[in-house]
C-alpha positions, -999 to +999 in steps of 0.1 A: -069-326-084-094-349-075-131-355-077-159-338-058-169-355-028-203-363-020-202-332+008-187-307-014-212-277-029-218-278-063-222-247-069-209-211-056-229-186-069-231-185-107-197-207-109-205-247-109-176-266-092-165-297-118-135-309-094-113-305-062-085-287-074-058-282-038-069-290+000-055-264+024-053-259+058-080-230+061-097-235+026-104-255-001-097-249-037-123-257-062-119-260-100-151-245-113-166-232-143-190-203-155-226-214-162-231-186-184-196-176-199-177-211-198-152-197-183-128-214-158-122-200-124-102-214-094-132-215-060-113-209-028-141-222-001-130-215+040-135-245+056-169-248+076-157-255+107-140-224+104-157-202+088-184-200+119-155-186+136-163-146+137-123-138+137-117-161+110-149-144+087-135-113+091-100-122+085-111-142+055-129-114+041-099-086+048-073-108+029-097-113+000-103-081-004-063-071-006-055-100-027-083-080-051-058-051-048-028-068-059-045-081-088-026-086-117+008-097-132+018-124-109-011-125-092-045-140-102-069-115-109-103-119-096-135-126-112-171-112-106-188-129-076-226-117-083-245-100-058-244-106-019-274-126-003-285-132+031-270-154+052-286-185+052-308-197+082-293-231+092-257-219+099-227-194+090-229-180+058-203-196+035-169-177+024-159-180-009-139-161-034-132-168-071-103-159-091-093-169-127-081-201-134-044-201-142-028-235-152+001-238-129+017-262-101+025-256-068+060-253-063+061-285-034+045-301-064+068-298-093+101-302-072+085-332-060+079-345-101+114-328-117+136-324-086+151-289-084+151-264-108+182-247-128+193-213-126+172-197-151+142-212-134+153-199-103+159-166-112+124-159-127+109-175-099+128-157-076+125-130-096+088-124-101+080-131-063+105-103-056+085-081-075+053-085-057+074-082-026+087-049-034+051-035-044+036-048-012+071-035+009+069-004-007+035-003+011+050-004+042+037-039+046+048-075+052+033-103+035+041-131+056+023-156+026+054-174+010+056-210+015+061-239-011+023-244-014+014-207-021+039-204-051+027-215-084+048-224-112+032-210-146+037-213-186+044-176-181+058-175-148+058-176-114+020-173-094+018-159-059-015-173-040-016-161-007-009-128+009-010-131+046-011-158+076-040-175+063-033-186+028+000-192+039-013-217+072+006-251+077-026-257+106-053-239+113-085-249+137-111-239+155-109-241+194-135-243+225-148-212+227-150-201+197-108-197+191-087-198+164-051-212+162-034-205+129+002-222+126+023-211+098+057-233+089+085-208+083+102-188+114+129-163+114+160-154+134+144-118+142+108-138+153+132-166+176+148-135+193+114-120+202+117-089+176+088-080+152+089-090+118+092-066+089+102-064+051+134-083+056+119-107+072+097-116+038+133-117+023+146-143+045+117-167+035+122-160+003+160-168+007+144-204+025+123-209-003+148-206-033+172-226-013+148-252-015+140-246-054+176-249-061+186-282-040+149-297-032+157-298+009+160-265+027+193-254+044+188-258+082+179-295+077+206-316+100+199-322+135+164-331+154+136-307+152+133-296+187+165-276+173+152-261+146+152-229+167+183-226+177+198-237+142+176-210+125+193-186+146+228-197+149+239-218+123+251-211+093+229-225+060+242-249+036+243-238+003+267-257-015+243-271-037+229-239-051+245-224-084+275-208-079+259-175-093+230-174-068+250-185-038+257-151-024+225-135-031+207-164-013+230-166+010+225-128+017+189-131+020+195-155+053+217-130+070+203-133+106+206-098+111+177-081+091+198-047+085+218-069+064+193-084+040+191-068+004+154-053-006+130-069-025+139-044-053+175-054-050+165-089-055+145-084-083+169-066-102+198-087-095+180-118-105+167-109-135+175-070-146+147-069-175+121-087-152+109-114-147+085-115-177+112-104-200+137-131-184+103-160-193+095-152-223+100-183-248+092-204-220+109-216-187+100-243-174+119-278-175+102-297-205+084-322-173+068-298-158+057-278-190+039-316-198+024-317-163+012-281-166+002-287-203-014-321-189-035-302-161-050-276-182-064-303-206-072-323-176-094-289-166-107-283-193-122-317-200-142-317-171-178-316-171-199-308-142-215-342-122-250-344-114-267-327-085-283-357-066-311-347-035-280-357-012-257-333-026-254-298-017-269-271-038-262-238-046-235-216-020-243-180-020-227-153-030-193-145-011-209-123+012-191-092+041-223-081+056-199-068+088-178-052+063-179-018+057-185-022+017-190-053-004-163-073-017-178-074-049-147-087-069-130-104-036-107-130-052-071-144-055-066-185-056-054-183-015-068-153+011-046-125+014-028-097+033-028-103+065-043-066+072-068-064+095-105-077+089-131-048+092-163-046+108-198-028+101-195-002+127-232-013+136-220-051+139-197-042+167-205-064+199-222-040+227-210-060+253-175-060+249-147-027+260-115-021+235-084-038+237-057-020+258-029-022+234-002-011+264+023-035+262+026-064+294+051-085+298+047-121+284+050-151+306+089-152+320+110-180+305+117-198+335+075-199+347+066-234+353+049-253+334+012-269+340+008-305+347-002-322+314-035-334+332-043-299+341-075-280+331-072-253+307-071-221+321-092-193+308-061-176+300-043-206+279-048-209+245-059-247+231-031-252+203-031-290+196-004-300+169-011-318+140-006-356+140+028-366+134+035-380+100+008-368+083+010-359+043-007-328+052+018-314+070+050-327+053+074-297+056+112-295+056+125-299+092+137-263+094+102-250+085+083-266+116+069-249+139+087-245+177+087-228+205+102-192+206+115-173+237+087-144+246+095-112+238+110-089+265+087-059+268+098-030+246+120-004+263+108+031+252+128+049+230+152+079+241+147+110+232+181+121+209+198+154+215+184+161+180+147+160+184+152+125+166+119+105+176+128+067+163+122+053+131+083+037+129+069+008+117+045+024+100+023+002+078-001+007+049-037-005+046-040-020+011-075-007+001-111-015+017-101-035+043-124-013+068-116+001+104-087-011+121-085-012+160-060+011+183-029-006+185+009+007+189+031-001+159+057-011+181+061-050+190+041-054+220+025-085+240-010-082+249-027-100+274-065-093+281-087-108+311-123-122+302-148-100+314-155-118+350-120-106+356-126-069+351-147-049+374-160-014+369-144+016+382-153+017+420-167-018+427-152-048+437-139-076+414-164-103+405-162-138+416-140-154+392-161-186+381-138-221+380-125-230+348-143-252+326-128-280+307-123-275+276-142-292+249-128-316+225-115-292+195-132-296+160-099-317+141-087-298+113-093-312+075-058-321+067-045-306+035-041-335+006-011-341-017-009-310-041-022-315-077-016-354-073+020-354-071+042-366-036+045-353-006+077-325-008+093-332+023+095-364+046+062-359+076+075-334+103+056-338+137+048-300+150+065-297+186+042-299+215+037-273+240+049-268+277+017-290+287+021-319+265+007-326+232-032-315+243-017-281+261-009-248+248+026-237+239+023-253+203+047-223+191+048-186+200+012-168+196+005-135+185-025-112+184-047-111+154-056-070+154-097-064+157-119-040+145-129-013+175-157-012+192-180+008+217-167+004+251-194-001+278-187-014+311-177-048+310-204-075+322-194-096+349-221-123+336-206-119+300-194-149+284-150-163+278-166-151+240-148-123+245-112-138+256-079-132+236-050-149+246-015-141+237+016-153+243+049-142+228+059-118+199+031-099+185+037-074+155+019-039+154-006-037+127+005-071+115-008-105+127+014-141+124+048-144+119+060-176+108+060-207+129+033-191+152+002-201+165-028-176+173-058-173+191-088-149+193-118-155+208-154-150+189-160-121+202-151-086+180-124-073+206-110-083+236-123-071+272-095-038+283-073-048+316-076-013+334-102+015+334-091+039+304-119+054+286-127+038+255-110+054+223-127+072+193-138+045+171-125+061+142-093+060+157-066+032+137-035+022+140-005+037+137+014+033+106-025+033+087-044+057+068-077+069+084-108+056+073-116+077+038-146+102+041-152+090+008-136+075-025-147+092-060-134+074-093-137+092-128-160+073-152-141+054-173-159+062-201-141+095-198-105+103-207-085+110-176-083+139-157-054+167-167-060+196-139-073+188-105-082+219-078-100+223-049-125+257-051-129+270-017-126+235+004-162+233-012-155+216-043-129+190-065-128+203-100-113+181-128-108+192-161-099+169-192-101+165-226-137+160-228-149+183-203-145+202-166-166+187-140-173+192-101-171+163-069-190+178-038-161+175-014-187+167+016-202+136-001-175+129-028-207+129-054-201+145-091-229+175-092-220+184-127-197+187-158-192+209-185-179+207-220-170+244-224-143+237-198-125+208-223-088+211-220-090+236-192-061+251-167-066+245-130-095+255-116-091+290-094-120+311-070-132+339-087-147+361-059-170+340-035-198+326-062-177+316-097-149+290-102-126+304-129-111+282-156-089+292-181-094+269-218-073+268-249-096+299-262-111+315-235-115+324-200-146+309-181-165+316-149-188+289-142-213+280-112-205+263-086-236+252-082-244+237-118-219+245-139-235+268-160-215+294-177-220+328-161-191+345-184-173+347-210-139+358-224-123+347-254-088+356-263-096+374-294-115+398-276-097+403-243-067+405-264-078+421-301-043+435-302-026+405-303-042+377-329-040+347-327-026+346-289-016+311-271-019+311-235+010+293-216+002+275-185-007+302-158+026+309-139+007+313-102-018+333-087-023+360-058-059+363-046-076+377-075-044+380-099-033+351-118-002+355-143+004+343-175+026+341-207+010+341-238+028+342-275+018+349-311+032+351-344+035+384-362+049+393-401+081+415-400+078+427-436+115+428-453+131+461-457+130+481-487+157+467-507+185+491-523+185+500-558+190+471-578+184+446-553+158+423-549+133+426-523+140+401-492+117+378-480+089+386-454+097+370-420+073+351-397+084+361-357+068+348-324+065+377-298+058+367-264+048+388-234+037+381-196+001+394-180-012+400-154-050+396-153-078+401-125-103+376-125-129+395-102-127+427-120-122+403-156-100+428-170-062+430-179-038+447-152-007+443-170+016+432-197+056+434-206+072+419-235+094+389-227+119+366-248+098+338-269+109+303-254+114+274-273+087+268-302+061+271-305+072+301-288+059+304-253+077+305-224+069+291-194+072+306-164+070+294-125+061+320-096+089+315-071+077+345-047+048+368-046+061+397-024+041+433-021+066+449-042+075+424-071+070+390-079+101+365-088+093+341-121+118+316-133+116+303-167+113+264-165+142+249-187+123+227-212+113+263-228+145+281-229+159+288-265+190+270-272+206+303-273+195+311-239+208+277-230+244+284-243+240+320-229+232+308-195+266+287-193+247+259-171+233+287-148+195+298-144+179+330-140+155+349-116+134+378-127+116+403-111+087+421-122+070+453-106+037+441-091+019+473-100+036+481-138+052+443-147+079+463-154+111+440-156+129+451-128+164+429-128+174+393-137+199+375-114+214+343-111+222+327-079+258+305-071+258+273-096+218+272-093+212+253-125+180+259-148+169+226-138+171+231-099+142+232-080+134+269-060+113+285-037+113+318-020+097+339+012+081+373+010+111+387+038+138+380+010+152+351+010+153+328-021+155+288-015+179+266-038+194+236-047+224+236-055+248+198-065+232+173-036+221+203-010+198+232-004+207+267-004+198+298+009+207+331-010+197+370+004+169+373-030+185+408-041+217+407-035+224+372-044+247+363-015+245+331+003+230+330+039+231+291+049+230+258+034+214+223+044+239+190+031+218+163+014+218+127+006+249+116-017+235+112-051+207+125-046+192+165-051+165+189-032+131+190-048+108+223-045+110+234-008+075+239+008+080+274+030+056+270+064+059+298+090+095+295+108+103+268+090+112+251+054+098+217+047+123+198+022+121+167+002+147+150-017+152+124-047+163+101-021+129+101-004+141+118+026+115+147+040+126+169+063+122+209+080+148+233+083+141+266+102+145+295+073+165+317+097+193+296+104+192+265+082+193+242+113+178+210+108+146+202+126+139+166+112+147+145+085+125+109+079+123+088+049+094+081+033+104+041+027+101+042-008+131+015-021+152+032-047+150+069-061+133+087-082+119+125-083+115+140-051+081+137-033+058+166-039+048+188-008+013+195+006+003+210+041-030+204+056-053+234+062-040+235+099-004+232+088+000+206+115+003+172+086+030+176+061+021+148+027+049+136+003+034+129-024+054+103-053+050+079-077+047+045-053+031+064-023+019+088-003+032+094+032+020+113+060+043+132+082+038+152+118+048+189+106+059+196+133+082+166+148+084+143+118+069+114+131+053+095+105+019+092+106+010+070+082+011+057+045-011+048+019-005+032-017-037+017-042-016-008-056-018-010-098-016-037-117+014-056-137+011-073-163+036-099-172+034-095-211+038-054-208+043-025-190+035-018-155+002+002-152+012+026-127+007+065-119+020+093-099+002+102-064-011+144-059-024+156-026-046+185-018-053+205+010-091+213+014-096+224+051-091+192+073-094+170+043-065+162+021-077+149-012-053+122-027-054+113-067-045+084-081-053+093-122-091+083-121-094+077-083-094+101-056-100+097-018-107+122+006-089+116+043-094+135+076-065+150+089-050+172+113 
């Protein structure tokens, strides 16, 4: 920490900056304070130079706004920024975010002042950054953030401050031509060999970077650093100054095959099984860095703001994202984030420029000759100048330095297997609000993109190519200072120079920074290089930098296509990502929380809770009304074409869709005089106008006349239960047949297996069985079927070992769907006898089957989903949804086409090709953690509603286009 210099802003918004708190290689960090509140708040400014880079804005923005996703736990969570103001007039506007101060030291800085730390230390450290690992991997992301600078040690715990290539940058500068070359520190076997990085590859920094924490070098350090490569990816590391206890789970972490790396969620658990919160509490931190924290925070707060002199700067605006789709009103984490791609304002996009053809071409060969050092640069070279050799700022441990990696060989494509088998994806998840992403392949591929006076129009002849001009002297880079005044972590390492000498390119291998899309007119042969983006090396689909890499973009939005294709839809994103929402609704919060959630003729989203039922328009996502009468109400249902039924504690409701106003009527007592005081259950299911029901109530058996002598007995107070059947059109009862009471208070509950034009098939769901019916059942459960017409009981059956517990399903042509142990079984309905059966995962069991035409669509506790065809039981597909661990088996939902199959569970929701399995793409709004309680997290629900599927989140809800 150090003083204000005389060029720094004063202020950023409504925060005033007291003191420089860390210098970084794309931003600086500003201690700073609330003119209104007082309170303390960590400034993370971009660097000028850089900021007027258009790739690095959006970048900037993109990663804010995830590390405003991840908020919370071990992650700063961010602060309000105030409103958005126009750019100023006399240059770029500035970036800024602002996150809550937390007192804490870098972990470069506090191995520098207490050498390494011991193995409690090292497991909550290792621990807690685990944790945010497995939230983001269980995304389907990578972070690509973890370096010794972006880890913060904390009274509490561990501090993670940067979530992508940006935060995490060892270099980073702005090149002629408006390019930017990022250069992160850490590179891994997989990124050597060409191969794009993915999960494990996040474990095998993190394997680096506790290596360091436990012996205060790293463990690739002997031999010169033009090796550093080939050690990396040969050699094995030396861990024999790591505790015995966390050797092999390090040493497991820097397995250079990726396959053989634990999970984030393994990590976590085996380095601290309560958590890392639980593991720190009573403190954790060696008594000299506790003082040096303690020391800092007083240090913080004791600053007062200087005086604003005519020379000084005044005021910074608002962080602003006018390109970006919506305002990043509460953008903020101590370092920029995810490295997710950066949107774009669809009317921001450049009208000059075609889309990026993301076909894969084949990087320069290994063997291509160089370019003489005194060459020109070529308007296909990228300007990567290394940092100066021996400089503070770029002290890293020798195996961390940047070098040069073979290109990657261009991706073969994938064989078709005998089974329909289609490959495994690398699908990823867009963390929320990060706008439009461009069309790229999720596969690794290289892409290399001619400016646009190399790219004619369809029919006419290539345009002079103009001579290349030489390139201007690049703006230096502000080095980074030592970290919270302590020393430099590791002895200077000089970053290796590229195949053209210090000044050429080659600094590293270079990978493409994803763009938003954009309109696709023919290109200009007068246009500007503004548009140039050059790549070299292994590039990771729907990712950006992997470590020791260096990347360029040019200024312009998207890079000029290399062939004639027709531009692609501009909605159109990449694979692995969730479309673009049609719109996001969140329940007031001044509300409780929603219990029922229904879609009423793909027209509207009706929520009931405790307070009240209330209507979204599903074409704008905007509430049109509520109503208290429907407190406490079932799932909403379509009563004819104009009502939208509800069924309350006391009565049934038919309200407008319209406004909400109560049309009719129906209250329990008079529907149902004959039975006072009746409880509705939960309705069992519903057939066009029928819905079914069990309802209970308690009647008086008056003792019997006692005998002659005798005193009278007692009078007896008995629950009789009975199922309906009820039309909601007509509003009148159909049916109703007496039934066993369940479990007090005495309703059963019953689940509609199959609705066939004869009967309809009910199970009883276990938690309501009587323990008599338990013990009677002998670990088996029942069937029933009722007459459609009468609801006469017709026969009860039970099928193989089907428990009570075990999910079921059924088809109207007879067959009744099972699981039965770890696999799925298929039983003729009336005669009980088994027709096929589908093997599952080992330790793991079949949730409720989703029947779909010819086929079954399955999901297991194992997070497998899959489709089986009902007539023979063959297996179609079977993918996993990614999820690490178990838990209950995704929930089920087809689209209105049938053509997108959505596994809904607790961590994510994942969107499958019905047909093939291919996996479409995931999406997960992250909750928070907090380190002194539970974690605040809630299950995922999809529903259909034409070609929208509407996912929940408890208050949030967001409506995506599908197929």
């Amino acid at each position: 920490m150090e003083a204000l210099r005389q060029d720094d802003p004063r202020r950023f918004g409504r925060f005033t900056a007291l003191a420089r708190f860390h210098e970084g290689a794309s931003a600086v960090r500003y201690v700073a304070r609330d003119t209104a509140s007082g309170e303390v708040a960590l400034i993370t400014a971009a660097r000028p130079e850089l900021a007027a880079v258009p790739a690095f804005r959006r970048r900037f923005q993109a990663e804010a706004r995830t590390a405003e996703r991840l908020a919370g736990g071990w992650v700063a969570p961010p602060l309000d920024a105030g409103e958005e103001p126009a750019a100023p007039a006399d240059g770029p506007e500035p970036l800024w975010t602002a996150a809550g101060y937390v007192p804490a030291l870098p972990l470069a800085a506090a191995v520098g002042i207490a050498g390494p730390l011991d193995e409690r230390a090292l497991r909550i450290l290792g621990a807690g950054i685990a944790e945010i690992l497995s939230r983001v991997h269980a995304a389907g992301a990578v972070l690509q953030g973890l370096a010794p600078g972006t880890v913060l040690l904390a009274a509490d715990g561990p501090r993670l401050t940067a979530f992508g290539p940006l935060g995490a940058a060892a270099s980073a500068e702005a090149r002629p031509g408006g390019q930017l070359s990022v250069r992160l520190g850490y590179l891994t076997p997989e990124q050597i060999e060409g191969k794009e990085v993915s999960a494990a590859s996040d474990l095998f920094v993190l394997g680096l970077l506790l290596a360091y924490a436990a012996t205060g070098t790293t463990p690739f350090t002997e031999g010169p650093a033009e090796e550093a490569a080939r050690r990396i990816a040969e050699d094995e590391p030396e861990l024999d100054a790591v505790p015995e206890a966390l050797r092999e789970l390090i040493t497991n972490c820097l397995a250079k095959d990726p396959a053989a790396r634990p999970t984030a969620g393994t990590v976590a658990a085996e380095l601290a099984l309560e958590g890392a919160a639980g593991l720190a509490r009573g403190g954790w931190l060696p008594e000299r860095l506790a003082a040096a924290v303690a020391d800092q925070e007083a240090r913080v707060l004791a600053l007062e703001a200087p005086e604003e002199t005519p020379e000084t700067p005044g005021k910074v605006p608002a962080p602003a994202s006018a390109k970006a789709p919506e305002p990043m009103a509460d953008a903020g984490a101590p370092e920029p984030a995810d490295g997710a791609a950066a949107p774009e304002h669809e009317d921001a996009r450049p009208v000059d420029a075609a889309p990026v053809d993301d076909r894969p071409v084949s990087a320069a060969p290994a063997d291509a000759p160089a370019a003489p050092a005194d060459a020109p640069a070529s308007p296909l070279e990228t300007a990567g100048a290394p940092a100066p050799a021996g400089s503070p700022a770029t002290a890293e441990p020798e195996d961390a330095r940047p070098v040069d990696a073979p290109a990657p060989r261009e991706p073969a494509a994938p064989a078709a297997g005998a089974d329909g088998d289609i490959g495994e994806d690398r699908g990823t998840t867009r963390f929320l609000n990060t706008g439009p992403r461009p069309p790229q392949n999720d596969r690794p591929t290289t892409q290399l993109s001619l400016p646009p006076e190399l790219v004619a129009p369809p029919g006419t002849a290539p345009a002079p190519v103009a001579q290349p001009i030489p390139p201007a002297a690049p703006v230096a880079p502000q080095q980074p200072g030592p970290t919270h005044g302590g020393p430099a972590p590791y002895p200077p390492a000089a970053l290796p120079a590229g195949p053209a000498g210090p000044a050429g390119s080659g600094g590293g291998p270079m990978v493409s920074l994803p763009l938003p899309p954009a309109p696709a007119p023919v290109p200009d042969p007068a246009a500007s290089r503004r548009t140039l983006l050059t790549i070299a090396a292994a590039a990771v689909g729907g990712l950006i930098v992997g470590g020791g890499s260096v990347a360029a973009l040019g200024s312009g939005d998207t890079a000029v296509a290399t062939d004639d294709k027709p531009a692609p839809k501009p909605r159109r994103t990449l694979p692995g990502q969730p479309p673009e929402p049609r719109w996001i609704y969140t329940h007031p919060a001044s509300e409780s929380s929603p219990l029922t959630t229904a879609v009423w003729r793909d027209k509207l989203l009706v929520v009931t809770s405790e307070s009240q039922a209330s209507a979204v328009d599903l074409r704008t996502g905007k509430r049109l009304w509520q109503r208290a009468d429907g407190a406490k109400g079932q799932a909403a249902l379509a009563a004819g074409a104009d009502l939208v039924f509800v069924a309350s504690p006391s009565e049934f409701l038919w309200l407008s869709p319209k406004n909400g106003k109560v049309v009719h009527r129906v209250r329990y007592t008079d529907a149902f005089g004959d039975l006072p005081g009746l409880a509705v259950g939960p309705l069992a299911g519903n057939s066009g106008p029928v819905i079914w029901f069990t309802g209970s109530h308690t009647v008086t058996v008056k003792a019997p006349k006692p005998k002659k002598g005798k005193k009278k007995g007692k009078d007896k107070e008995v629950v009789q239960a009975h199922y309906f059947a009820y039309d909601i059109v007509q509003r009148k009862e159909l049916w109703r047949t007496p039934v066993p009471a369940g479990r007090a208070p005495g309703t059963p509950v019953y689940r509609v297996v199959v609705d066939r034009s004869a009967d309809v098939l009910v199970r009883q769901e276990a938690v309501s069985l009587t323990a008599a019916e338990v013990k009677a059942a002998k670990g088996k459960g029942s069937i029933r079927s009722f007459d459609q017409k009468t609801g006469k009981l017709l026969w009860t059956k039970q099928y193989a070992a089907v428990s009570p517990e075990a999910a079921t399903g059924g088809d109207e042509d007879g067959a009744l769907y099972a699981a039965v142990g770890k696999d799925l079984q298929a039983f003729e309905t009336d005669t009980a006898k088994p027709l096929w059966r589908v093997e599952g995962s080992d330790g793991s069991v079949f949730g409720i089957p989703l029947v779909a035409g010819p086929l079954i669509h399955t999901t297991e506790r194992s997070q497998l989903v899959g489709a089986v065809e009902r007539e023979s039981g063959r297996l179609v597909w079977r993918r996993s949804t990614e999820v690490p661990g178990t838990g209950n088996a995704p929930s089920l939902t087809l689209s209105g086409s049938e053509k997108t199959l959505i596994a809904a569970d607790a961590v994510q929701v994942t969107a499958f090709s019905a047909a093939d399995g291919e996996r479409l793409w995931k999406f997960q709004d992250i909750g928070s953690a907090d380190p002194k309680g539970a974690t605040v997290s809630a299950s995922y629900r999809a529903l259909a509603a034409g070609e929208t599927v509407l996912v929940q989140r408890d208050r949030a809800f967001y409506a995506f286009p599908v197929a």
